[in-house]
Structures are given as C-alpha cells and as structure tokens.
Z-matrix of the N, CA and C atoms (Angstrom, degrees):
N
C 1 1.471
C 2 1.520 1 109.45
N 3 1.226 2 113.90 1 168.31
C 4 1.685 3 121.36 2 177.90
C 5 1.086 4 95.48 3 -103.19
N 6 1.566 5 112.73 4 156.18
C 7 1.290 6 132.01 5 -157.17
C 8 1.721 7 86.62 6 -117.92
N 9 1.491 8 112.00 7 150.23
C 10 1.837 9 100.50 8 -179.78
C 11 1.642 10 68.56 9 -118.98
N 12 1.494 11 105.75 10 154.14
C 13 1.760 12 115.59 11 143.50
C 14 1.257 13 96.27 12 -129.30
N 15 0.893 14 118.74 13 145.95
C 16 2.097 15 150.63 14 179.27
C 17 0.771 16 101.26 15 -72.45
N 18 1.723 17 123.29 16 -64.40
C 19 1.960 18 96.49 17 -166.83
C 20 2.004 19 88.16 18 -163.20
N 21 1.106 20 108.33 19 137.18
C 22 1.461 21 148.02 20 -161.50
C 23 1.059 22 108.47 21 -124.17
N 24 1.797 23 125.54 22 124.61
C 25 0.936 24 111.19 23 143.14
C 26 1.594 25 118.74 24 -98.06
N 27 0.919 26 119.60 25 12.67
C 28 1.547 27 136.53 26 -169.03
C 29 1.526 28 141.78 27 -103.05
N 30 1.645 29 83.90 28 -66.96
C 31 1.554 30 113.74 29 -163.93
C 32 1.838 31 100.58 30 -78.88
N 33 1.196 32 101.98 31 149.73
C 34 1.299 33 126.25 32 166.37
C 35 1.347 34 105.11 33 -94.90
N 36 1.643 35 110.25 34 157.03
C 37 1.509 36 118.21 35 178.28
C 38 1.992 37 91.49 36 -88.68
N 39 1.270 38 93.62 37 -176.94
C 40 1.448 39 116.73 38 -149.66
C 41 1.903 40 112.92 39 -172.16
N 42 1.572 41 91.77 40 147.92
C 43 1.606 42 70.39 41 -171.04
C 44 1.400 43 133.31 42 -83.64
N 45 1.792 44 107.39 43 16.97
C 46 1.495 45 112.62 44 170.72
C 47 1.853 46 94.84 45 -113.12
N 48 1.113 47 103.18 46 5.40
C 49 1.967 48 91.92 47 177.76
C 50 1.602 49 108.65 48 -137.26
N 51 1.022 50 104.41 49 147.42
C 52 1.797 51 124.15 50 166.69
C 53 1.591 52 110.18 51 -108.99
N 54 1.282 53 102.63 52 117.08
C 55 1.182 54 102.92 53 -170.40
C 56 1.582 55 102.49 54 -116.52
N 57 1.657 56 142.65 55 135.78
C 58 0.862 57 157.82 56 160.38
C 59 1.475 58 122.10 57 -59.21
N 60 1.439 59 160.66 58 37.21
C 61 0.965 60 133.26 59 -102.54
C 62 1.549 61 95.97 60 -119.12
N 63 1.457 62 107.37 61 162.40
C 64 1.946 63 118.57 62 -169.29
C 65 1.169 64 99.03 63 -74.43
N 66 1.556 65 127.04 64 90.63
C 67 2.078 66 102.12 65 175.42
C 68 1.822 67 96.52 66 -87.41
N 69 1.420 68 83.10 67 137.77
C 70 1.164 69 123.50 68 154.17
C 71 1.597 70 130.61 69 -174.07
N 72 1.162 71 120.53 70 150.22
C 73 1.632 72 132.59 71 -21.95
C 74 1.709 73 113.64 72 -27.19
N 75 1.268 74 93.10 73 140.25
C 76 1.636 75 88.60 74 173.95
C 77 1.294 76 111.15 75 -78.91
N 78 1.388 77 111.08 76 137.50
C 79 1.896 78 138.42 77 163.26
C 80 1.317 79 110.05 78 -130.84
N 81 1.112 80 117.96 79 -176.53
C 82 1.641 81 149.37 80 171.88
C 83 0.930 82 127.99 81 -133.70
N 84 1.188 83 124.60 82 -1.94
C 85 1.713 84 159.02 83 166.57
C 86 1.549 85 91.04 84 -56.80
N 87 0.844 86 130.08 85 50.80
C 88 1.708 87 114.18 86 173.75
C 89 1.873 88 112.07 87 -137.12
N 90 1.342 89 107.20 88 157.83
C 91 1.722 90 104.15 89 165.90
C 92 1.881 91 99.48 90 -123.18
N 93 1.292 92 118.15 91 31.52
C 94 1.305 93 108.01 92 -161.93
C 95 1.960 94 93.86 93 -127.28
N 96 0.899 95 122.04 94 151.72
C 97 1.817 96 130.10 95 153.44
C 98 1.551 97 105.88 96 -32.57
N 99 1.098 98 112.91 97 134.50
C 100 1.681 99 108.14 98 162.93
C 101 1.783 100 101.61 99 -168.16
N 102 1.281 101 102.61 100 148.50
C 103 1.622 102 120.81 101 154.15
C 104 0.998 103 100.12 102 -89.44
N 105 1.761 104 92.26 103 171.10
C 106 2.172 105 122.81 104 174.58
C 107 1.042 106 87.89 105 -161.41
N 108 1.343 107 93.11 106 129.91
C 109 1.686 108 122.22 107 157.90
C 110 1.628 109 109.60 108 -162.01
N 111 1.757 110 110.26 109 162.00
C 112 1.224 111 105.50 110 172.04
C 113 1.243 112 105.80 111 -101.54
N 114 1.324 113 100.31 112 124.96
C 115 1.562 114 123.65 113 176.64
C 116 2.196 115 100.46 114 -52.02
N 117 1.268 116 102.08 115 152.48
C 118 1.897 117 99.51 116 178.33
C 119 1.453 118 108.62 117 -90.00
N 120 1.641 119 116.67 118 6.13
C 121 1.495 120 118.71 119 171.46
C 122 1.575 121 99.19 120 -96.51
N 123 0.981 122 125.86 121 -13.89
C 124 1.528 123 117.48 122 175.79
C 125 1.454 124 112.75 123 -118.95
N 126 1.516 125 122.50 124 70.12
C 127 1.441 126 88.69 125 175.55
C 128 1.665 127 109.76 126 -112.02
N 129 1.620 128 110.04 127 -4.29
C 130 1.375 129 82.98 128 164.71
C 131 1.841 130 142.64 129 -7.82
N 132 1.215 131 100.49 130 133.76
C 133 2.067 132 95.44 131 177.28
C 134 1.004 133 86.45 132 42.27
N 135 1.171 134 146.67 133 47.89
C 136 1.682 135 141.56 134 144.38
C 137 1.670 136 118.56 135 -40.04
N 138 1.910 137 113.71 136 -25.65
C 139 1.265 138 98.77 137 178.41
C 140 1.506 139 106.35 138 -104.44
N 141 1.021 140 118.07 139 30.33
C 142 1.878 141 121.79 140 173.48
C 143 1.491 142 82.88 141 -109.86
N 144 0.898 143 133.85 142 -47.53
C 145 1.791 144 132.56 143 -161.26
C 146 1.319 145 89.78 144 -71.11
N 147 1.490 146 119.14 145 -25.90
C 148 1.606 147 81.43 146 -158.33
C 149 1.604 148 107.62 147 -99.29
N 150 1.426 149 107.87 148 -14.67
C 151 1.564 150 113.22 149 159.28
C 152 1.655 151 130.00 150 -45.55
N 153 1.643 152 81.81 151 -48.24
C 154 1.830 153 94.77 152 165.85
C 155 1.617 154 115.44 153 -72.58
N 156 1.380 155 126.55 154 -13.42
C 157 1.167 156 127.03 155 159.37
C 158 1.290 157 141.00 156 -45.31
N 159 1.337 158 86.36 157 -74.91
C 160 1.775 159 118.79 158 161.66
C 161 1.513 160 113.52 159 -36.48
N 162 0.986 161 117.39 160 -82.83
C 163 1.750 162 115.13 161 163.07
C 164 1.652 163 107.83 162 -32.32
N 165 0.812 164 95.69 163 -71.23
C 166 1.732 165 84.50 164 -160.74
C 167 1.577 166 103.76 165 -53.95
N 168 1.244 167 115.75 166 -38.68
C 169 2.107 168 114.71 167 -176.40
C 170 1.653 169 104.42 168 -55.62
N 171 1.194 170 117.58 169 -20.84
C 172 1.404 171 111.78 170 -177.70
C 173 1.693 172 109.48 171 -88.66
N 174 1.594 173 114.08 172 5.35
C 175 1.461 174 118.67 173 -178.83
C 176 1.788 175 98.11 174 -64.76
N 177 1.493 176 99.85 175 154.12
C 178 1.313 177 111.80 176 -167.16
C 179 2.099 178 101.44 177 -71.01
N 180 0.832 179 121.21 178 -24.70
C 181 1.618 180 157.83 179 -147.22
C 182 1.709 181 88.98 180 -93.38
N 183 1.267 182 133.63 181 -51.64
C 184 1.277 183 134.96 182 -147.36
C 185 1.247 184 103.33 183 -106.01
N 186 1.502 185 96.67 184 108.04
C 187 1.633 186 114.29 185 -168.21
C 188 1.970 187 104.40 186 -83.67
N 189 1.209 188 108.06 187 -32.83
C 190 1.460 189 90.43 188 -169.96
C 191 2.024 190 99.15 189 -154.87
N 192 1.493 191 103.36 190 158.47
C 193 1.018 192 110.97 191 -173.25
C 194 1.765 193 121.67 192 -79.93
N 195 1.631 194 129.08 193 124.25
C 196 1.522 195 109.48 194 179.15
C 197 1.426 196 87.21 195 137.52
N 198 1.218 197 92.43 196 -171.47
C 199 1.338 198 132.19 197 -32.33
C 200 1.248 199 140.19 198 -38.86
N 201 1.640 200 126.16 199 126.21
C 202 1.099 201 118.43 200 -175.03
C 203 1.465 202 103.45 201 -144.17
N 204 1.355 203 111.17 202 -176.99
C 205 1.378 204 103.11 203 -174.37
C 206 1.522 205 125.74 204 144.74
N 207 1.505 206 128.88 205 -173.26
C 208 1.650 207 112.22 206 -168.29
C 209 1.551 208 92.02 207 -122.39
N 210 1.334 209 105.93 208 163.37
C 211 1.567 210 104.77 209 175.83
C 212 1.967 211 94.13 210 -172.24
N 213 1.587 212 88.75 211 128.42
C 214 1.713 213 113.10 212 -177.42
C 215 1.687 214 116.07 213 -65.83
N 216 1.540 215 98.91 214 -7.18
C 217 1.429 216 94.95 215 -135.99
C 218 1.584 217 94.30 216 -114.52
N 219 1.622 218 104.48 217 7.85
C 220 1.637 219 98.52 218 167.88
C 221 1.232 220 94.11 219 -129.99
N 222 1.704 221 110.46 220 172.97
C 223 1.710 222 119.92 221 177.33
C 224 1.650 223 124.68 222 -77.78
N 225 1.132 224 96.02 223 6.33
C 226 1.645 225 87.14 224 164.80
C 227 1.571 226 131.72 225 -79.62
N 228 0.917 227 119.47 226 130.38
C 229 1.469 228 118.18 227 -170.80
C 230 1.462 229 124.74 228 -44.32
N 231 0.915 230 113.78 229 125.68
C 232 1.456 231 105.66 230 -169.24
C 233 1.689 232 118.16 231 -85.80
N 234 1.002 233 103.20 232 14.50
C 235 1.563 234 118.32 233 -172.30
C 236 1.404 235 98.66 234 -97.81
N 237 1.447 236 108.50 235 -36.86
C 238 1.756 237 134.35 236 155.43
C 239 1.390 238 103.19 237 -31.56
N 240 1.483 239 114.30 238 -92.65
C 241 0.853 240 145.52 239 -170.09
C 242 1.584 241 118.17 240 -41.06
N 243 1.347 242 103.60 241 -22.58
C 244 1.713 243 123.17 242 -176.22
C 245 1.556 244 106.60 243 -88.61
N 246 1.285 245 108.73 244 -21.44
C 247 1.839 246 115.02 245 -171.60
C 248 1.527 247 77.44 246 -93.29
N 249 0.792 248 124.66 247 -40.41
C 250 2.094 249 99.34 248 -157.71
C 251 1.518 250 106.96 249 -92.18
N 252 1.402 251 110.86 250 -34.83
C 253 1.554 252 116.32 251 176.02
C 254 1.624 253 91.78 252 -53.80
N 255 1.414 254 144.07 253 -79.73
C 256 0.796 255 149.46 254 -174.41
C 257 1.727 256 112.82 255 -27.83
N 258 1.239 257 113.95 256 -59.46
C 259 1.543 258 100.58 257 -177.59
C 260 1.563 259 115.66 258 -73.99
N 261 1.284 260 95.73 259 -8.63
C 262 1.774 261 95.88 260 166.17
C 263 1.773 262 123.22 261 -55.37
N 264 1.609 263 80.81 262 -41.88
C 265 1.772 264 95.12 263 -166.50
C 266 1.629 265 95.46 264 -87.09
N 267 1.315 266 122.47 265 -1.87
C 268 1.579 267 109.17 266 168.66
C 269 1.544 268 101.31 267 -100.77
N 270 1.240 269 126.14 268 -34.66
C 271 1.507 270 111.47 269 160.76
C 272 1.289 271 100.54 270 -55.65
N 273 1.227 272 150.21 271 -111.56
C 274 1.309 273 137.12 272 -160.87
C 275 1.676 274 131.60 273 2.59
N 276 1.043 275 88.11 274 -49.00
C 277 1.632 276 104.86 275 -171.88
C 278 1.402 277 90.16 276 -87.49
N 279 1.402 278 139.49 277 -21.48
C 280 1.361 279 117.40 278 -165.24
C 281 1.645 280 107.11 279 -102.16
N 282 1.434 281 114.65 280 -18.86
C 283 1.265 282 117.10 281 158.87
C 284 1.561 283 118.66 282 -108.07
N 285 1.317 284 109.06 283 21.35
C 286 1.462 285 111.71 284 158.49
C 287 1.569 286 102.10 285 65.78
N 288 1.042 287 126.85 286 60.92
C 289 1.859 288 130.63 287 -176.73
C 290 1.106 289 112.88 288 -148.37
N 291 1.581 290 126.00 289 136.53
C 292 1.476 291 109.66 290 -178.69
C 293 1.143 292 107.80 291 -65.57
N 294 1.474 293 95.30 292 179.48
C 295 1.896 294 131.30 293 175.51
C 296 1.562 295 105.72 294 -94.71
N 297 1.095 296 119.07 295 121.14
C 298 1.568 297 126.13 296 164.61
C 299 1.840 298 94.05 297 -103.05
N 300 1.216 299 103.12 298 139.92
C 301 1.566 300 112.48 299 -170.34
C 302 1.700 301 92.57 300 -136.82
N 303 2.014 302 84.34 301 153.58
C 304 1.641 303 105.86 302 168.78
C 305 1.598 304 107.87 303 -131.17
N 306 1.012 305 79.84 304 129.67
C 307 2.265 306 76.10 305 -168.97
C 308 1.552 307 85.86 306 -136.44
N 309 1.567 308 101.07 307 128.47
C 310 1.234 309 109.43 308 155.51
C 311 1.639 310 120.13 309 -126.94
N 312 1.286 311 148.88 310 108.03
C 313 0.750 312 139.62 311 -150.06
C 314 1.839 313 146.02 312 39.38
N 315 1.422 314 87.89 313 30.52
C 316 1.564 315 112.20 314 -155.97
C 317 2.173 316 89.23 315 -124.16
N 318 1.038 317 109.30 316 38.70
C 319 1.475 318 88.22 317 -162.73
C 320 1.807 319 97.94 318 -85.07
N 321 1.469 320 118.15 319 -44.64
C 322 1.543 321 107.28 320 168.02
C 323 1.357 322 120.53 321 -49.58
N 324 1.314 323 139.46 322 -34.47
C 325 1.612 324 142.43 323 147.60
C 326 1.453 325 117.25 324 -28.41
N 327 1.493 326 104.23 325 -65.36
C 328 1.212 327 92.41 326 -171.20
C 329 1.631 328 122.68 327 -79.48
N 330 1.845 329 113.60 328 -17.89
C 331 1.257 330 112.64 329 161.46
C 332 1.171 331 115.57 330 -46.83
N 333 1.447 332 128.01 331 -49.87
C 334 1.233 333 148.81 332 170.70
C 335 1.855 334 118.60 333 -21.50
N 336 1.358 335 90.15 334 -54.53
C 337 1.196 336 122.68 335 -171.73
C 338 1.544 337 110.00 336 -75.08
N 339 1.499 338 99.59 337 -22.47
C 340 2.074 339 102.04 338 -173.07
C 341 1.549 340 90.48 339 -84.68
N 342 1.483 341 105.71 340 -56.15
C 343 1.535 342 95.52 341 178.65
C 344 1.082 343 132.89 342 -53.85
N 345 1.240 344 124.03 343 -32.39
C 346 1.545 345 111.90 344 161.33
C 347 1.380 346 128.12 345 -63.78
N 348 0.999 347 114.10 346 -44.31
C 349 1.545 348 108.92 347 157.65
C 350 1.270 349 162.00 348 -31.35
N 351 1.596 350 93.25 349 -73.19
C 352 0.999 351 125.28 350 145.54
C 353 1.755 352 87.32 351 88.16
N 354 1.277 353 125.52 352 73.39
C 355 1.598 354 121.24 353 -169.49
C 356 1.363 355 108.25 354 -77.68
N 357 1.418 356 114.83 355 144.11
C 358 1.534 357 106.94 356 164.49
C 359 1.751 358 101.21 357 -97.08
N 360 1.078 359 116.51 358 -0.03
C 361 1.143 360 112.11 359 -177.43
C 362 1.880 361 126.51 360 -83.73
N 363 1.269 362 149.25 361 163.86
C 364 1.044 363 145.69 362 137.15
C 365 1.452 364 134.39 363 -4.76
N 366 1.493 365 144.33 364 77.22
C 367 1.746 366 114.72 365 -176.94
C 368 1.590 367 96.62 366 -117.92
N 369 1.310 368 98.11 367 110.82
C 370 1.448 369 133.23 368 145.75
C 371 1.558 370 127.22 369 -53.98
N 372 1.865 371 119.76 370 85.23
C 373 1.365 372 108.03 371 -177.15
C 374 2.206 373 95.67 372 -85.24
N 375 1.675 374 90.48 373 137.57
C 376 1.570 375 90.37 374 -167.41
C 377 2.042 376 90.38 375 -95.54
N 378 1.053 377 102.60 376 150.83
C 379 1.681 378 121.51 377 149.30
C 380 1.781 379 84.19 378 78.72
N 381 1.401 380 129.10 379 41.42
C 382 1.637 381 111.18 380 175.11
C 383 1.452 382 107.09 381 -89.39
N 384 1.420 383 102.93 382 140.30
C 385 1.419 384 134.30 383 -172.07
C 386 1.366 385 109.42 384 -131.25
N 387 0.907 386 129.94 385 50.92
C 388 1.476 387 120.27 386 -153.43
C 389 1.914 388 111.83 387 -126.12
N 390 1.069 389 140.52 388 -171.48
C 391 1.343 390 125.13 389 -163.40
C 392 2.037 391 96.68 390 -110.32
N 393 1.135 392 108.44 391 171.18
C 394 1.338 393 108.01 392 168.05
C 395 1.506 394 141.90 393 -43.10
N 396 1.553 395 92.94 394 -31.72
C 397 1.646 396 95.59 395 -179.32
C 398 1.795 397 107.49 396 -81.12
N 399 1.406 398 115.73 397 -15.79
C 400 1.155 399 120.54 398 -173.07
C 401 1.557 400 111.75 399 -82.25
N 402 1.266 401 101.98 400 -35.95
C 403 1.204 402 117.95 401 -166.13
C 404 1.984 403 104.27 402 -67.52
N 405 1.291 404 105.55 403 -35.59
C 406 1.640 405 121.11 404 -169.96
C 407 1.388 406 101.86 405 -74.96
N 408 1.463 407 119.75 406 -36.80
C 409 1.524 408 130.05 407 -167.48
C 410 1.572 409 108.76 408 -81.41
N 411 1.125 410 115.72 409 -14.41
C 412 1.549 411 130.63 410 -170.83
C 413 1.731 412 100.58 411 -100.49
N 414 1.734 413 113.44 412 -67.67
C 415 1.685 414 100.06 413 151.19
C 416 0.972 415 153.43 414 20.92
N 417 1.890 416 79.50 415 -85.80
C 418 1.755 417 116.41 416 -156.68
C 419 2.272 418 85.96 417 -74.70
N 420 1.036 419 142.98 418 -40.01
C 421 1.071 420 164.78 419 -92.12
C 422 1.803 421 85.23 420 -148.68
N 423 1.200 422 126.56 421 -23.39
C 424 1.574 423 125.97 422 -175.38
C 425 1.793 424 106.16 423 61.62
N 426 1.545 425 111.48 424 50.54
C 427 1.548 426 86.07 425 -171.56
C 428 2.448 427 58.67 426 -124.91
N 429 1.312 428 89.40 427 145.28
C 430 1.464 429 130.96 428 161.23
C 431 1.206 430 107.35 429 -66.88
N 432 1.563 431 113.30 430 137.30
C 433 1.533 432 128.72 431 165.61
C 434 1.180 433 99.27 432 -113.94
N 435 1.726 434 108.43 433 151.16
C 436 1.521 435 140.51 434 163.29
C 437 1.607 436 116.20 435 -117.88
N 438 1.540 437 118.44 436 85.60
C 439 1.538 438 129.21 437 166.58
C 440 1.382 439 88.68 438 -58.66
N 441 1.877 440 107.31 439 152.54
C 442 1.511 441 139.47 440 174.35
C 443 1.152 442 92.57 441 -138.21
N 444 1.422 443 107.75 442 -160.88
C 445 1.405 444 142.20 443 -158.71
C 446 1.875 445 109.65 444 -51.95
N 447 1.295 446 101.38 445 -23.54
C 448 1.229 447 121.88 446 -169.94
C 449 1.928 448 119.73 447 -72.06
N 450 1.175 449 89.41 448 -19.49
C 451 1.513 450 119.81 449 -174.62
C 452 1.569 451 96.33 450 -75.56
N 453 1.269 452 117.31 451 -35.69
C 454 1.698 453 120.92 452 -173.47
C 455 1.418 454 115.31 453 -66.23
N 456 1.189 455 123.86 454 -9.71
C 457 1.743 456 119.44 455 -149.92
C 458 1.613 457 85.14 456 -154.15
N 459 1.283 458 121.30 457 -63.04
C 460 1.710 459 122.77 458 -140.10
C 461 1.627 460 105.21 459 -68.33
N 462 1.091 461 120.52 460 85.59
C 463 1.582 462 125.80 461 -168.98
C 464 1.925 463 117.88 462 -39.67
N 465 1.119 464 97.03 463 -56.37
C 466 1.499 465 131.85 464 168.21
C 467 1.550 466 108.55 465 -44.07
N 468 1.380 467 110.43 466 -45.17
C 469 1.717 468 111.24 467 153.59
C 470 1.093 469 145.74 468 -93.71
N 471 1.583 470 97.53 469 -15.87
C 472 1.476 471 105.22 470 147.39
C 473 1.956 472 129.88 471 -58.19
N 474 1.214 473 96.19 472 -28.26
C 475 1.349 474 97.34 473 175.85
C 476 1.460 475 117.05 474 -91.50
N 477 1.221 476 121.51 475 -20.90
C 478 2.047 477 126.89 476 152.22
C 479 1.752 478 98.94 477 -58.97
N 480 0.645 479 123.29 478 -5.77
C 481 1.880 480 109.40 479 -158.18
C 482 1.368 481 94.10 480 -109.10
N 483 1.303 482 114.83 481 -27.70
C 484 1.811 483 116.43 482 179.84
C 485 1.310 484 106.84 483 -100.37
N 486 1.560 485 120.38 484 3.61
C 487 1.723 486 120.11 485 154.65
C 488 1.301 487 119.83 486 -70.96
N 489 1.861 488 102.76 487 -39.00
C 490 1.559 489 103.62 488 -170.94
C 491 1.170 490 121.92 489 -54.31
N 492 1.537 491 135.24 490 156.87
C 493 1.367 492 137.30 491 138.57
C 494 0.968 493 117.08 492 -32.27
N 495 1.653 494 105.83 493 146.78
C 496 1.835 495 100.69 494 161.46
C 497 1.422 496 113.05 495 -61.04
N 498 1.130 497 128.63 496 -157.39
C 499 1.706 498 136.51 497 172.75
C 500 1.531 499 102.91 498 47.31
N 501 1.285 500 154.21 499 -0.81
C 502 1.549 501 143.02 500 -138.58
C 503 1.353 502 86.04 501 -132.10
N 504 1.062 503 147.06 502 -20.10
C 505 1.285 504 139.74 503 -170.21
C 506 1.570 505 133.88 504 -125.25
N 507 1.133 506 130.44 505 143.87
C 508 1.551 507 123.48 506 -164.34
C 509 1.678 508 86.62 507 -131.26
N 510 2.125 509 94.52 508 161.59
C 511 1.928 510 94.77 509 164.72
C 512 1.224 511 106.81 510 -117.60
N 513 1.356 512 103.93 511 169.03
C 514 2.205 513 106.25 512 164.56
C 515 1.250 514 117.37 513 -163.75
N 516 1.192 515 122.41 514 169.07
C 517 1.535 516 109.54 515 -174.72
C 518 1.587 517 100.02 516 -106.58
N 519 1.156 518 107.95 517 -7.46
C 520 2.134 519 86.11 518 179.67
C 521 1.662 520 99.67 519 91.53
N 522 1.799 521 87.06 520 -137.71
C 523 1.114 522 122.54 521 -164.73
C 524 1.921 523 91.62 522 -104.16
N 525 1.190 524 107.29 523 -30.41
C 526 1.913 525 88.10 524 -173.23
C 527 1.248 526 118.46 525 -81.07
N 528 1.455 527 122.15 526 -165.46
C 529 1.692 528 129.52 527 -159.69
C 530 1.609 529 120.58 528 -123.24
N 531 1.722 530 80.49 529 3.06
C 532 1.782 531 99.55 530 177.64
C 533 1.716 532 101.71 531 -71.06
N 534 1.332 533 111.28 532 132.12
C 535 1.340 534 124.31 533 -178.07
C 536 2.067 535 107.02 534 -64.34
N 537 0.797 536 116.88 535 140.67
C 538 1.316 537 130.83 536 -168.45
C 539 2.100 538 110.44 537 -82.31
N 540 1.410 539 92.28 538 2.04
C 541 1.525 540 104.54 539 154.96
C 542 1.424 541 122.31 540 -103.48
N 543 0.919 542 111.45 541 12.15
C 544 1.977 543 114.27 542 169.36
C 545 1.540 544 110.80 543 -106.83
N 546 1.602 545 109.30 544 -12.33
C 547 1.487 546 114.58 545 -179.76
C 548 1.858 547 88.92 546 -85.04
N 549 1.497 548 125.69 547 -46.15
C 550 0.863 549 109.62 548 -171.84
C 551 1.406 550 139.65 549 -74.95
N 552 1.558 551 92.26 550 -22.64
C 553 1.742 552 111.66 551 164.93
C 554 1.786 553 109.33 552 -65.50
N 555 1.359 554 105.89 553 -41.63
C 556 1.998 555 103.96 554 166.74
C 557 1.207 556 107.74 555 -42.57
N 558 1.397 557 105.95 556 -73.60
C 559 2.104 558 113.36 557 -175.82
C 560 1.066 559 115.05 558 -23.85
N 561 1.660 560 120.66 559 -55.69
C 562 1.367 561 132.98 560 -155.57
C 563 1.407 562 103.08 561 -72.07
N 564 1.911 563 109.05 562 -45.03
C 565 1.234 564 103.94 563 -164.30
C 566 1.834 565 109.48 564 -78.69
N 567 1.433 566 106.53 565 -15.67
C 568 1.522 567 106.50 566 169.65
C 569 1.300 568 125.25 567 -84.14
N 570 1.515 569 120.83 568 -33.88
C 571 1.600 570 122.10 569 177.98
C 572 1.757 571 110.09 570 -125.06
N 573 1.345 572 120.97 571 35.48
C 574 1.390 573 124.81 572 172.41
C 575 1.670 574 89.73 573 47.71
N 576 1.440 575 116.37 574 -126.83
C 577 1.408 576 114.64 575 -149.02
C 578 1.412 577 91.08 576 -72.54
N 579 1.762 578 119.93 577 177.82
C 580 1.096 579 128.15 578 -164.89
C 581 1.500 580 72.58 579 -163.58
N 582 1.580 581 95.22 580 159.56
C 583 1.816 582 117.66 581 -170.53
C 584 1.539 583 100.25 582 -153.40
N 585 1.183 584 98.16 583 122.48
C 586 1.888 585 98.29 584 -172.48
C 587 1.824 586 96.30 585 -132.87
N 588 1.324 587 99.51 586 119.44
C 589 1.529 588 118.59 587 -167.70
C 590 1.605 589 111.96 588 -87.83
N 591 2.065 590 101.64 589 62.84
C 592 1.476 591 132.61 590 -159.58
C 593 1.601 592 96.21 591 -58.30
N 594 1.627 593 130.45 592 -31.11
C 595 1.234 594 135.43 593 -133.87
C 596 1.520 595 83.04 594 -125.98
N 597 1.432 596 130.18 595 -4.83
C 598 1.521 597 96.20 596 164.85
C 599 1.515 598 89.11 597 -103.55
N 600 1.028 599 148.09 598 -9.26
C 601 1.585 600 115.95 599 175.19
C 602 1.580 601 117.17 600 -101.10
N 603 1.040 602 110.74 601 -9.10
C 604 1.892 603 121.65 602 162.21
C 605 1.452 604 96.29 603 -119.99
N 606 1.470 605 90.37 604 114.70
C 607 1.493 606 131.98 605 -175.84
C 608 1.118 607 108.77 606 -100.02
C-alpha cells in the first residue's frame, strides 16, 4: 500500500509514500505534492508573501492550503494573526483545497473561526497532541486530526487515538526524519484497522 503523509517539512515522496510537503519559501518550481501557507511565526511582510502565495496555491501540484493558523505562544498579535488565518480559509474555499492548520492554544478562536464560516472545505489540525477533551471538541466541530511522531511514545495519546473514528484522522512526519511507516505500523498496532480518507484530500 502507499503510505500518505500530510505535511513534511522534509521528506520526499517515494514509490511506497506520498508526501505532502510544507513549501516554503514559496515556488512552483516543483514536480512533487505541496501546501502554502503563512506559518503565524513568520508573518513579517505578510502582504508581499501573500501575493507570492496566491500564485503559487493555484499550482496544479498544491493539494492543500497551510500551514496556517493562530498560536498564543508567540508575540505577534493575535488579532494579526486572525486577519491572515482568515484569508487563508477564504483562499481555500475559493480554490476548493483543504486547510492544513497550526493552533496553539487558540482552540476557542479557531472554533470561532469554523463557525463563522462555515467551510465547505477540509480543516486539517497538523501535529495534535492534545488530551481527550480537546480532541472531542475539535471532532464534534468536523475539523480532522493529523498524529506525528508523537503517536510513537506519548501513551496518553495513544489512548485518544483509539477513541477516534475511522476516516477523522490523517499522519505526517513534521519536521523529523522518522519515516512515515512507523506512524503507520503504531496505528495498526493501537486501533487494528485504520482508514485514511486519501481521496478526499487528493482530488
């Protein structure tokens, strides 16, 4: 079988994996899958980036929008952070591509943010580690989780991960170098079959 990973900052695809990968700097220079988004640790010149964005999200190659997203835990304003997260999720919706998301302590925001919307699109929270009650509130809300590396060791999330539904969840490696078949050999060995909903995010 093919292995999907969600979002990469690393890995190359391969002919047992599909890899999604984080471009940045943004180009179009590519023959591989990739998202764009501005990350909420970089938004400096956020409106030159986001010109160079736009172009490149319409590449034939660029399956989904992001990473993007709110996070408490740096000094940029988050009121900031609410204008650009926001035009992310109207690019999304306007070229019909999911949302890859970064939420750090922003999770009533970004509920916030579904309801207003109201997306027909995909939102993908990437790298969640988070405890049970978080995990149900995100769910309940139709926004998709992506377990990483974290899934290997973190016991406490191993036991949220065998609550989920099938279909509700995606894997990825991030930023590390662990191959994206040891996340899937975990799954298996924690929830027997596993169901990864490959055909709604490659369209």
């Amino acid at each position: 079988m093919k292995f999907l990973d969600i979002h990469s900052h690393k890995q190359k695809s391969s002919p047992d994996t599909i890899v999604i990968r984080n471009e940045y700097p943004f180009t179009a220079d590519t023959t591989d899958l990739f998202s764009v988004g501005i990350h909420p640790w970089y938004l400096e010149d956020w409106n030159e980036q986001w010109n160079i964005l736009v172009n490149v999200a319409e590449h034939t190659n660029c399956v989904a929008i992001g990473e993007c997203g709110l996070d408490k835990n740096i000094s940029k304003s988050l009121e900031l952070q609410k204008i650009i997260f926001e035009k992310h999720i109207e690019l999304s919706e306007s070229l019909k591509k999911p949302l890859i998301i970064h939420c750090v302590k922003s999770y009533s925001e970004l509920i916030s943010c579904k309801k207003k919307f109201r997306p027909r699109q995909m939102w993908i929270l990437h790298g969640f580690n988070k405890n049970q009650s978080v995990c149900d509130m995100l769910l309940r809300e139709g926004i998709y989780l992506s377990f990483g590396k974290e899934l290997l060791t973190n016991e406490k999330l191993q036991n949220v991960f065998k609550t989920i539904p099938q279909g509700s969840y995606f894997f990825e490696t991030d930023n590390s170098d662990i191959d994206i078949s040891e996340i899937y050999h975990k799954a298996r060995e924690l929830k027997g079959e596993i169901k990864i909903l490959t055909e709604k995010l490659l369209v």
